[in-house]
N, C-alpha and C positions, 0 to 999 in steps of 0.2 A: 504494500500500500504506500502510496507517494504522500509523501507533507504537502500540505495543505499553501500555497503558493500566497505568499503577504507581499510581493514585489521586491524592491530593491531595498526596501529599509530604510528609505532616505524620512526624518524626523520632522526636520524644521521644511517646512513649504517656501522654494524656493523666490517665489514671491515676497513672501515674508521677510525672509535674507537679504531680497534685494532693495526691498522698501526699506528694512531698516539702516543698513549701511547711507544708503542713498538720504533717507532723510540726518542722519548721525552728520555726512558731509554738507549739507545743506543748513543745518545749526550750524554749523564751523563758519560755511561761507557767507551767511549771515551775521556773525561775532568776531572771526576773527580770520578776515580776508587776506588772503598772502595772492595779489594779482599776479597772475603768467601773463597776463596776454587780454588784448583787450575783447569783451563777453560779446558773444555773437547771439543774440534772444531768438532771431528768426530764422539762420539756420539750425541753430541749436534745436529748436522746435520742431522744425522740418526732422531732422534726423530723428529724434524722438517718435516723430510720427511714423516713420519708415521703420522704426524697432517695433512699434506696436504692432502694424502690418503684417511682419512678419511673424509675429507671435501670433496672431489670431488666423495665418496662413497655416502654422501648423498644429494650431490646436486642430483647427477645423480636418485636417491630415488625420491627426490620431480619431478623433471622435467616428472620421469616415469609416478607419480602420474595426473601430467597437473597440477600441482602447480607451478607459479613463485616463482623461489627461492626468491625473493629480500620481505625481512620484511615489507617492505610497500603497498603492494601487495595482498587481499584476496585471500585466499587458495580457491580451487576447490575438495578439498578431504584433508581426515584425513591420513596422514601415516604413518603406523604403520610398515612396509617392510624394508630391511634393515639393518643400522646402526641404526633406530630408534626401533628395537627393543632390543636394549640394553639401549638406552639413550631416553630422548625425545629433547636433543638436541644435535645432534651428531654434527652438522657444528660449535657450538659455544665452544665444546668439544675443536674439531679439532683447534679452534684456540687459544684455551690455550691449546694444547701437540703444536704448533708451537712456543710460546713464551716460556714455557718450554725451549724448545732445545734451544731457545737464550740465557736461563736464564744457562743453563749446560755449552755453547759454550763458554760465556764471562766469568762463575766464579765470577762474584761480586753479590754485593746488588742490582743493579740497574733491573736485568734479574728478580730477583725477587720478587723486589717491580713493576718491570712492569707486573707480573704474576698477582699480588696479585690483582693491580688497574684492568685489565683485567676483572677478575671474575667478582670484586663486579662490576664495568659498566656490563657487559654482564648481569648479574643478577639481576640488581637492572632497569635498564633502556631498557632492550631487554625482557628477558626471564618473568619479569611479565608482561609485556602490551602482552607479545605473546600469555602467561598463560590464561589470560583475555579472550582476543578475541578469543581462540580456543576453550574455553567454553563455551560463548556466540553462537559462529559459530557451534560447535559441539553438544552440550550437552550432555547428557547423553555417547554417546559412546566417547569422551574425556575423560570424566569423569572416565570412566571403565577404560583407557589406562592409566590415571596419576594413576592408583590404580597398573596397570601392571606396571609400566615402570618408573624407576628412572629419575629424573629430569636432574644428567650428568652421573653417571654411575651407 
């Protein structure tokens, strides 16, 4: 008899992770400004908007596939359609080109060190347990797609 499939294990909702870094650097660059560079609001925005896109590009991917999008969640299918055949993580992409745009919008250190912390959380605490379990879940034809398909772009 096979255990009973809880997904990749991943805890904190990746959303969550990202909202809160992003607003942490958002205090910052509201109290204590260290400018790079002068704030671009509109494209900043524009980019922002093109990360949303893309996230709701591949939710709408998984949801076709009869996957729950939510990380905690085992998948019902591998998906390769899409956004995911450019990335294998097009939703976690999407939300660093959204922090991105905060990081172009505000002009400081802080858009950027929220960028940076971004990654390495999404990569270090989402994207390996994902890694993992779609292997185990997949096998083989995972295995064929992380040989296709870059990890973000």
């Amino acid at each position: 008899m096979n255990a009973p499939d809880h997904g990749p294990g991943v805890r904190l909702p990746p959303p969550v992770l990202v909202g809160g870094v992003l607003a942490l650097g958002w205090g910052a660059h509201l109290f204590l400004p260290v400018v790079l560079g002068p704030p671009l609001p509109n494209f900043g925005m524009l980019v922002v908007f093109l990360g949303m896109a893309l996230i709701g590009w591949a939710l709408l991917a998984l949801v076709q596939a009869g996957n729950d999008p939510r990380p905690d969640r085992p998948d019902a299918a591998l998906v390769v359609a899409g956004p995911f055949r450019f990335s294998r993580n097009p939703i976690y992409l999407g939300f660093l080109v959204v922090v991105l745009g905060f990081a172009l919008r505000w002009g400081d250190l802080w858009g950027w060190l929220a960028l940076l912390v971004c990654h390495l959380a999404l990569d270090r605490l989402v994207v390996a347990k994902e890694e993992a379990y779609l292997t185990t879940r997949f096998g083989d034809a995972y295995e064929a797609y992380r040989k296709r398909v870059r990890r973000w772009v």
